[in-house]
C-alpha positions as CSV (number, residue, x, y, z in Angstrom):
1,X,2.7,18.1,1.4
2,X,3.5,14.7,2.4
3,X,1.2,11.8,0.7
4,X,0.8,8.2,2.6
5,X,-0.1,5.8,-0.2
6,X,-0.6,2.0,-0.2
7,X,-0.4,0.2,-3.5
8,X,-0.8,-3.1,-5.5
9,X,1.8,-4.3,-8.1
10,X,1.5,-7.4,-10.0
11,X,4.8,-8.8,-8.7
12,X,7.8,-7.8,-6.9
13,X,9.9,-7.4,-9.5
14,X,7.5,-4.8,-11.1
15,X,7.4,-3.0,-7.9
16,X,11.6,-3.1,-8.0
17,X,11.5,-0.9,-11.2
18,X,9.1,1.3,-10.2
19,X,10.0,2.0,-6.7
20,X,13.9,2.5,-7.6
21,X,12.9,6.0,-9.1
22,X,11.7,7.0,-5.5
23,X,13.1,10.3,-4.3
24,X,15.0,10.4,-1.2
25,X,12.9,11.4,1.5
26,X,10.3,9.0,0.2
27,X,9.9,5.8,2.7
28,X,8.8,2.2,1.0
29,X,8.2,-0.6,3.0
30,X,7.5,-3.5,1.2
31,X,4.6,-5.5,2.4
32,X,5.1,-8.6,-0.3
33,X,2.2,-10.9,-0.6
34,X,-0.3,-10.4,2.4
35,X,-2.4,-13.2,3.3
36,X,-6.1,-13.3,2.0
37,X,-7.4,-16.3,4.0
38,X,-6.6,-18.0,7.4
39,X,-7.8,-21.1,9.1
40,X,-9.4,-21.7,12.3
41,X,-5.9,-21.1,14.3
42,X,-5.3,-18.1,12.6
43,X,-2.4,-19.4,10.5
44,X,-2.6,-18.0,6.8
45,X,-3.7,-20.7,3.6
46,X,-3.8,-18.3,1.4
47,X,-1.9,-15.4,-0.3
48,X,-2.7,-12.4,-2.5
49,X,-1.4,-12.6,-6.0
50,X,0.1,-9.2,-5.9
51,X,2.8,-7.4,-3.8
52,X,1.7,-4.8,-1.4
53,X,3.7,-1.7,-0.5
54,X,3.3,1.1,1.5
55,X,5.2,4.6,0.2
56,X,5.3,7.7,2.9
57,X,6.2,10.1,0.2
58,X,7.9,13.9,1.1
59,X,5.3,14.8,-1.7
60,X,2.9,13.7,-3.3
61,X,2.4,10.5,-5.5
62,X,4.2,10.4,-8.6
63,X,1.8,9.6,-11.6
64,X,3.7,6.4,-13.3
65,X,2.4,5.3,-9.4
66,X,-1.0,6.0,-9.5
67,X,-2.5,3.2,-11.3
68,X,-1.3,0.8,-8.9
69,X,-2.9,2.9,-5.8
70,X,-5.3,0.8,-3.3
71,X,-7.6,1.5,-1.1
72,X,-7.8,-1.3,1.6
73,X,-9.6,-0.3,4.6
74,X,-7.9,1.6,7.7
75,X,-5.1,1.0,8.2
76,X,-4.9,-3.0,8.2
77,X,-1.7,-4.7,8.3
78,X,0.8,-2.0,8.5
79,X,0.3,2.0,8.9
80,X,3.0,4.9,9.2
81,X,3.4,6.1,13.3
82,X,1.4,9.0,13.2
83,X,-0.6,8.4,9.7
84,X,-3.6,6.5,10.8
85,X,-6.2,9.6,10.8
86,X,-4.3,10.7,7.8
87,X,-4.8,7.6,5.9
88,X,-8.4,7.1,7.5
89,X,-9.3,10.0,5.8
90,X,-8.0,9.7,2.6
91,X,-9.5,6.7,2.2
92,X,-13.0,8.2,2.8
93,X,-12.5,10.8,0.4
94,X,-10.4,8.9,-2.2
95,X,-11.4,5.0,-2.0
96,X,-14.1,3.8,-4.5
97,X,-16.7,1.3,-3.0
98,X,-15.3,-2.5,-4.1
99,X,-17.3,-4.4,-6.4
C-alpha cells in the first residue's frame, strides 16, 4: 500500500545517500531547510538545522528510513495532491506528542 512519509535528516548530503536507494515509483521532493521563525512581514530569520523531505512511497517506508520519520502537523508546507486526509490521519495515529 502506498505510505506518504515526511522526514528529518541532519543535512542534505545525508539525505543524498539515503534517498538514492529509493525504488522507482517512490516520489521525493526535497524540502531543504524550512524556515522556523519569521518577522513581522512574514519574511523568514530563521532556518531549521535539518533538511526536510517528503517521500510518496509505492510501498511502504523502508527501515534504514525510519529513524529520520517526522511528524509535523497537517500537512504544513507541502502535501501530496490527494494525501492530505491520508497524512492527517497518520499523524493522529502515528505522531508522538512533542516535548
Amino acid at each position: 500500500m502506498p505510505t506518504f512519509r515526511k522526514f528529518a535528516f541532519p543535512d542534505g548530503a545525508t539525505a543524498d545517500k539515503l534517498l538514492q536507494d529509493l525504488q522507482p515509483l517512490d516520489f521525493a521532493v526535497p524540502l531543504g531547510h524550512l524556515c522556523a521563525a519569521t518577522d513581522a512581514e512574514g519574511n523568514c530569520i530563521k532556518t531549521r538545522p535539518e533538511f526536510a523531505v517528503d517521500i510518496l512511497f509505492h510501498d511502504t517506508c523502508p527501515e534504514e528510513l525510519a529513524a529520520f520519520v517526522v511528524w509535523p502537523t497537517p500537512c504544513g508546507v507541502h502535501c501530496f495532491s490527494g494525501w492530505d486526509e491520508q497524512y492527517a490521519a497518520d499523524h493522529k495515529e502515528f505522531a508522538t506528542p512533542s516535548k
